[in-house]
Structure formats: C-alpha cells, structure tokens
N, C-alpha and C positions, 0 to 999 in steps of 0.2 A: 758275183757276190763280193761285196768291201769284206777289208779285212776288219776280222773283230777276234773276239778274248775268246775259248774255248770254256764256255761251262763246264762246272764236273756233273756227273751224274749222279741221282739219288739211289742209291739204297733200294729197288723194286724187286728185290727179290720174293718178300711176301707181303701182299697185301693184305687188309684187314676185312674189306667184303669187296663183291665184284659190283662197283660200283660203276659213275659216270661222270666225270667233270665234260665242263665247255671252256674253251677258250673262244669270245668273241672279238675280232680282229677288226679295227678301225677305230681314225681319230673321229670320224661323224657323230661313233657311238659315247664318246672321252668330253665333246665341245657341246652337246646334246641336239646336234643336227637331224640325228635318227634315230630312234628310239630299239632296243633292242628285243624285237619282238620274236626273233628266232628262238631266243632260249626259252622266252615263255613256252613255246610250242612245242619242243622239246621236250621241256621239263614235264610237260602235261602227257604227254604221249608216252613217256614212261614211267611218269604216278600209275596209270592205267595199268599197268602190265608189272607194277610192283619193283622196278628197277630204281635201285637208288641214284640219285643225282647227289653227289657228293661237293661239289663247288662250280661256281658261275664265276668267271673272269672275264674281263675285258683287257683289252692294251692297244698301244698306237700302234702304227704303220711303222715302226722302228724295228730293223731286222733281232737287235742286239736285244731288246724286250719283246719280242713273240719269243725269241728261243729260249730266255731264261721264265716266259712265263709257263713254256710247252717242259721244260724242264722240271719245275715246280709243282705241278699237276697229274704226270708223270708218275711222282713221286708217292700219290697219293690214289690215283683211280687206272684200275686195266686198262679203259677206255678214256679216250679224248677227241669229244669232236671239235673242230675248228669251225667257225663260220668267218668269211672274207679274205680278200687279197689275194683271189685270185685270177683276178681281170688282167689286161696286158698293160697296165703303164706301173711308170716306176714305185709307188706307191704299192703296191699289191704285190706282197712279202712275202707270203704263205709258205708258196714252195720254196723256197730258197732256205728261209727258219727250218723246215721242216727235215732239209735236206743236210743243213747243217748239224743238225741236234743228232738226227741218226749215223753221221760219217759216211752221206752219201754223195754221186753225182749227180746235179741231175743230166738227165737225159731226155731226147726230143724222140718222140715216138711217132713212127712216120703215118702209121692209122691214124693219129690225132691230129697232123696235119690235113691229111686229105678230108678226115672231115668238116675241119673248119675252110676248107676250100669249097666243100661241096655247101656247105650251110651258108656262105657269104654270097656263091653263085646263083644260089636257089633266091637268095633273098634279094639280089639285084644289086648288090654292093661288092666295092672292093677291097681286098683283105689286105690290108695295110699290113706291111712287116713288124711292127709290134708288137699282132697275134698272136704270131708264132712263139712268141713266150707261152702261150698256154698249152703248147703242146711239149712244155717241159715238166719230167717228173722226177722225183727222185728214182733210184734204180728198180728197186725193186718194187717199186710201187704196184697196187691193182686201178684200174680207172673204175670209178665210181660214173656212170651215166647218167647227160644230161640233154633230157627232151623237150627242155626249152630255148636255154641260150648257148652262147659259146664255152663257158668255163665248165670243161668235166671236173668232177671231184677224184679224190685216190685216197686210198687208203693202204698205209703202212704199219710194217711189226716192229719193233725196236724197243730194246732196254726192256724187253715185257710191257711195252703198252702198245695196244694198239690204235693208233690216229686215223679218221676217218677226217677228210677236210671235205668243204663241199662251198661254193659259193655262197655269199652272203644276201644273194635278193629273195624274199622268201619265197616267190610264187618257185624259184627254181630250187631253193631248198629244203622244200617243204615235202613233196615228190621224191626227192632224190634217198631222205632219211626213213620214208616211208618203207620206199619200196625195194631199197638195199643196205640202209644199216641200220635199222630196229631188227630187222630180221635176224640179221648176226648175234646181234648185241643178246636178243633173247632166248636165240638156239642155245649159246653158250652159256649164260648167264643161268638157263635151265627155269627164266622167271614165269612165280604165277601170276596170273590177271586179280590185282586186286579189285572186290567188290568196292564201289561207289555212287552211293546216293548224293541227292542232295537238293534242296528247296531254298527257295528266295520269298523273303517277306517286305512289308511294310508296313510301320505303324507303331513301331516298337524301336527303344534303344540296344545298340549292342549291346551293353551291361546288361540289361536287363533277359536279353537271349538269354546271352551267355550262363547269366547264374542260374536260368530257365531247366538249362538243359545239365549242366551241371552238379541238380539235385537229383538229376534221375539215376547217378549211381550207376553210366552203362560202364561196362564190360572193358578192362584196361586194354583191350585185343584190340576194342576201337578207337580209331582215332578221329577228334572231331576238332574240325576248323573254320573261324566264321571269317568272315571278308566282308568290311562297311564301304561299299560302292553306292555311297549319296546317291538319293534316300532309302536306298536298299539297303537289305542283310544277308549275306550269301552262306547259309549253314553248310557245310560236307560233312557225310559220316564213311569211313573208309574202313577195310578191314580183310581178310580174309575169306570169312567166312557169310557167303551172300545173305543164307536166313538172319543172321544176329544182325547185320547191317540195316536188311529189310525191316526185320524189327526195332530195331533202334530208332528207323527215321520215324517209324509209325507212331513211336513212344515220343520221339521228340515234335512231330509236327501237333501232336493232342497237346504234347505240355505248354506251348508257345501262345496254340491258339491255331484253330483250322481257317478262323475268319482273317488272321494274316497272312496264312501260305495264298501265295497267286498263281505259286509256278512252281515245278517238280523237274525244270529244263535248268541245268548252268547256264546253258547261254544264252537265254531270251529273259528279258528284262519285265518290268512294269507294263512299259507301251508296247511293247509286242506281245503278252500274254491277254489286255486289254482286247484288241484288235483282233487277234484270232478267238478270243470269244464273240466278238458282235459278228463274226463271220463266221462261227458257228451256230449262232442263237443269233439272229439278225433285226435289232433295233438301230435306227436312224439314230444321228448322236447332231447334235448342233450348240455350238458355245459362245458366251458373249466374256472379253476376257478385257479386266481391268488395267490390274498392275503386275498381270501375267504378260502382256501385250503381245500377246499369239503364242506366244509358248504352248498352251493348251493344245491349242490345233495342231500345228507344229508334230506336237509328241503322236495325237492323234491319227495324223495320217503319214506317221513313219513308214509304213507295214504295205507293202504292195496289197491293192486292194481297196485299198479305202476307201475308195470313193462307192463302194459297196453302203457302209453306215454314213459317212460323217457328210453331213449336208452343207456346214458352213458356218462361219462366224462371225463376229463384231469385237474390234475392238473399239473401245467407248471407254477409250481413257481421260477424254475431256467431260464433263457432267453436262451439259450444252450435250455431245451424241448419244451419251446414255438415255437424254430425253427424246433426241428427235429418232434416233436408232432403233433403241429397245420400248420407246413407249414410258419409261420411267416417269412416273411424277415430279416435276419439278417442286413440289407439297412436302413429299416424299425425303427429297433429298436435305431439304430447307429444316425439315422436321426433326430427321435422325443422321442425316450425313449421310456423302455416297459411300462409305465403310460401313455399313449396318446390314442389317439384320434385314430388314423394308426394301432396300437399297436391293442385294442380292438376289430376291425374291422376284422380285418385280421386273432384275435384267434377265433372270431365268423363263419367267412365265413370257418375255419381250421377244426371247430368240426360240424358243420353243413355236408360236404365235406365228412371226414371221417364216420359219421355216417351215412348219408343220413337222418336227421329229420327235421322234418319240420319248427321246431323253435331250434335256435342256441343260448343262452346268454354267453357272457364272460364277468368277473370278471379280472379287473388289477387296482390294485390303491397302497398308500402308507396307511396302518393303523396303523405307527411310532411305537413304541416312535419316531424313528428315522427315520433318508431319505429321506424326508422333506424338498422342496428347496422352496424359494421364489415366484417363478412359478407354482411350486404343493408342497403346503404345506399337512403336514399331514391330512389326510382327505377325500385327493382327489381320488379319483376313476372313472376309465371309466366305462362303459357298453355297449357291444357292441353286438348287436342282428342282425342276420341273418335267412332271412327267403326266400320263392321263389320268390320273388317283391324288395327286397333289402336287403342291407347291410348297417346297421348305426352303429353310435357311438355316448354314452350321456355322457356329462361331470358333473360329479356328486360332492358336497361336504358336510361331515358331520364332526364338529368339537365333537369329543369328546375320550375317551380310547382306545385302539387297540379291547378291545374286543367289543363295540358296533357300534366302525367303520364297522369292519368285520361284523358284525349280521345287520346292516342296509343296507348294499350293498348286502347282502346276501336277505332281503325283499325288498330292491328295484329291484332285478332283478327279484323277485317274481312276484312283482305287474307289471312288464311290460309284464311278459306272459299273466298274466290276462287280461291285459289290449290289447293286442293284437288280444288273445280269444276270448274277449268278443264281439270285435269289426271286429272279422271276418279277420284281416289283415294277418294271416298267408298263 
C-alpha cells in the first residue's frame, strides 16, 4: 500500500434507518466505457424486499478516493456494498481501501490460494504470480464465494458498517449478492417484501398518464412511479399492503385505458409482448416497410420463435420496388404519392398477396429531415394493414428526429397487430 493521509471517521454511532449505499469502483465506469449496471440490479432486488438504498456512488481506481468515498457512506448507511478492484493488477484497489479504512492488515489466506491453484489447473492455465493478490484479505474479513471466476468477495465489520465487496463482472456479482448478502442484509434488517405491480403502455404521453392516474386520489401508502422508455410508458404501483396495490393498479389500468395496457410484465416490452401473443393465438404476420426500412421486422422477429408467425418482408423504399415488389400502381403513386393513404393500402394488400399471411402491415411515411411538404409534413406516416375482412389505411403523425419518427411507426404498427390479435379481427 503507498503511503497516504489517514481519514477521520464519521460519527456512526446512530444511524437514521437500516439502510444501503453502494460504492461502485472503476475509472471504465467515470470515462463511460462500462455502464454501471450492477447497481441497477442491486437496487431492484432490494425495492423488492422493501430495503432502503440510500446512495449510489462511483470513484476511480485511486487508493486515497475508494477510502474517503467508503468513509463517507459509512457515515450514512449500516451496509456498503463495494463492486470492483478486485482482480490482480495494480489498478484493482478494493482491498487495500478497505483494509486501510478499517486499521487492518491484509493477509493471504492459504485456502484461497490453493483454490486459485486448483481453478487455474482445472482450466488449463497458468497462475501467474500476480494472482496471488487475490488471495489477500483484510484480517478479519469473511470470504464471500465465488463459482464463477477467480476474485472471491469478503465482507467486513468496522466503525459499525458492514462492507460486503464482491467483484465487479456481473454474471459473477450477481450470484454471489443473491445467494450470500441479500440474505444478511434482510435477516437483519428484519425487511418486508414490498407488494409490486406494474404495466407498460403505448399510445399515450407521460403527462397525460400521469395526471390520469393522479386524479384517482390513491392511498398516500402507495407509491407510484412512471418511467418514459421510447415509445413506452412504465407505470409501478408499490406498497405494503398487496390488496390496495392490486387495487390500485386495477383502478389505474381502467383509468388510462385497457386498449393501451399491452403488458402486466416490467421486463418485456412492446415486441415481446407482440410475439408471444401471435404465439399464443397464432396468425402469420408479413410486412412491407417504407421509411421503417426493416425496423418492423427487425422488432418482429426479436423473440425466439418467430418464424412460428412472421413470414417475411419488403423493403420498397425506392417507388420503382413498391411497384415491381408489392404490385403498387404506378396510377396510384402518380395520383396521391407514395406517403398516402392509396399508397399504404395497396403495399399491405401487395405483401399480404405475395406471402399468403394472415396480417399484412406497411410502413410509408416521410421521417425528414427533409421531403416534407405542407400537406405531409415530416412526421407523417401511413399504415396500412391487410387482413381477410379488409384492407385499410391510418394516417398517422409524430413530430420529432428521423430516428424516433422511424422507431414509432415502427411500434405503432406493432401495437395494431396486437390490437387486431387481441380483438380477434384478423
């Protein structure tokens, strides 16, 4: 360890609740090389169980800032978890902050070597002397186990907090907080499992949710949070008490509108709630796509399975393959333009025809910068769906950049298969 300045220490003699900060360790996470998706996961996994998360920090690979930031945190939450710096080159701090801040040594724990002997032998390689750093801990540390890579985690008591570090890759961090420090964190902590619903829409402004659900007057107990993930809307309703939560989301999904909920799942989207209904309810889907230029499909056959419905597509972004492709009238285009209403119709009934499926959508619109006339300014988009009952066309408008014009016509023709699905019309 370089010599550096001794911190003081804060004042933990009582804290204010039994809380949780993180400290996340690395310059990758500081320069934006890596995204720090640990804490997300973290953070989520202890909403769930009603455990407060009281701050989210980051810091460089700098011995003299992990200590004053593990000092500062300290100060404020029982618990501290650490993620990174704990691999074997000079960079990778962890222990050593750790060991400092508490007035420890570290020490090399001969279990911990042999098993990075036996994990290097197993794997065919050999165990360079730099390893051997990670079989250093502070004294009194616990090893935190880890059944994926080389870096075990530990966890220490000190000044009243206790520090749980654990590597920063998350397939190995993710295991390791699972299955030996949520479990602490919550024995102690004595936490209950907060109820949590929640539904994803589209079609609809946040503003306009928001003041939706806002007039319903629920219960201060609950708490409700929305999240705008282009072109989605992510409502939660959180709370103690699972009936009033139940209730609440039932009262909020009537208030919004039931034709925008698509999904009852946080983490499945637009195109995956899509896709497991045509795999439920099983209609052939086939697209002809403009100024989407495959996007549509693209989203379509995210979802393992697909080739279950989706038969195929056309992009007929030149008017010349709309005609020789889909069949389009060259009359047609001459008449109303390939942005119409005619236009749409006619590449729907084109790719429906050619593939034989049972649902047809086309994509034609203007998503600028340029090409934009007075009549169909940038934004504007057809839709045009074909199915065995008809052939229509919707005139659609979204003001905003080329690339979320495209990405919203691309989930608006989503949400009219769903919506066609749902309601049996194909």
């Amino acid at each position: 360890m370089h010599p550096m300045q001794r911190y003081p220490l804060y004042d933990v003699d009582n804290y204010q609740d039994k809380s949780v900060a993180i400290l996340a360790i690395g310059s990758e996470i500081l320069d934006g090389r890596v995204q720090d998706t640990n804490s997300q996961f973290i953070a989520t996994e202890l909403s769930k169980l009603g455990i407060k998360l009281k701050r989210v920090m980051t810091c460089d690979d700098v011995l003299e800032e992990i200590v004053s930031s593990i000092s500062f945190l300290a100060a404020e939450s029982p618990y501290l978890i650490l993620s990174g710096g704990l691999g074997p080159t000079t960079d990778d701090l962890t222990r050593e902050a750790v060991a400092h801040w508490s007035n420890q040594p570290l020490i090399q724990l001969e279990s911990s070597v042999t098993r990075l002997q036996e994990l290097y032998a197993k794997r065919q390689r050999t165990l360079d002397p730099s390893n051997l750093k990670q079989a250093l801990f502070p004294q009194t540390a616990a090893i935190i186990p880890n059944d994926i890579g080389t870096a075990e985690g530990f966890s220490i008591q000190a000044h009243r907090t206790q520090i749980f570090a654990v590597p920063g890759v998350p397939k190995e961090l993710k295991p390791m907080f699972q299955q030996t420090i949520l479990p602490v964190i919550q024995e102690q902590c004595q936490a209950t499992p907060i109820a949590r619903r929640s539904f994803r829409i589209f079609g609809l402004p946040e503003s306009q949710v928001g003041s939706i659900i806002k007039g319903l007057n629920l219960s201060p107990d609950l708490f409700v949070s929305y999240r705008a993930s282009f072109p989605e809307i992510h409502i939660v309703i959180k709370g103690k008490n699972p009936s009033a939560v139940d209730a609440a989301i039932t009262l909020a999904k009537d208030a919004v509108g039931r034709e925008y909920v698509f999904i009852e799942d946080a983490e499945l989207g637009l195109p995956d709630a899509v896709g497991e209904l045509l795999l439920r309810q099983p209609r052939t889907i086939a697209v002809a796509e403009s100024c989407t230029g495959g996007m549509l499909g693209s989203l379509l056959t995210r979802l393992p399975g697909s080739s279950k419905f989706f038969l195929g597509g056309f992009i007929t972004y030149a008017n010349e393959r709309k005609c020789s492709d889909l069949g389009v009238a060259l009359e047609t285009i001459k008449a109303y333009g390939a942005v119409s209403e005619q236009c749409a119709q006619e590449m729907a009934a084109g790719a429906r025809a050619k593939t034989g499926a049972d649902i047809a959508l086309a994509i034609t619109g203007v998503a600028g910068p340029d090409g934009g006339t007075p009549e169909k300014p940038v934004g504007t988009f057809y839709l045009g769906i074909a199915t065995r009952d008809q052939c229509i066309a919707e005139k659609c408008f979204f003001l905003s950049d080329r690339a979320a014009i495209r990405t919203f016509a691309a989930y608006r023709a989503l949400d009219a298969i769903r919506r066609i699905v749902a309601t049996d019309k194909a």
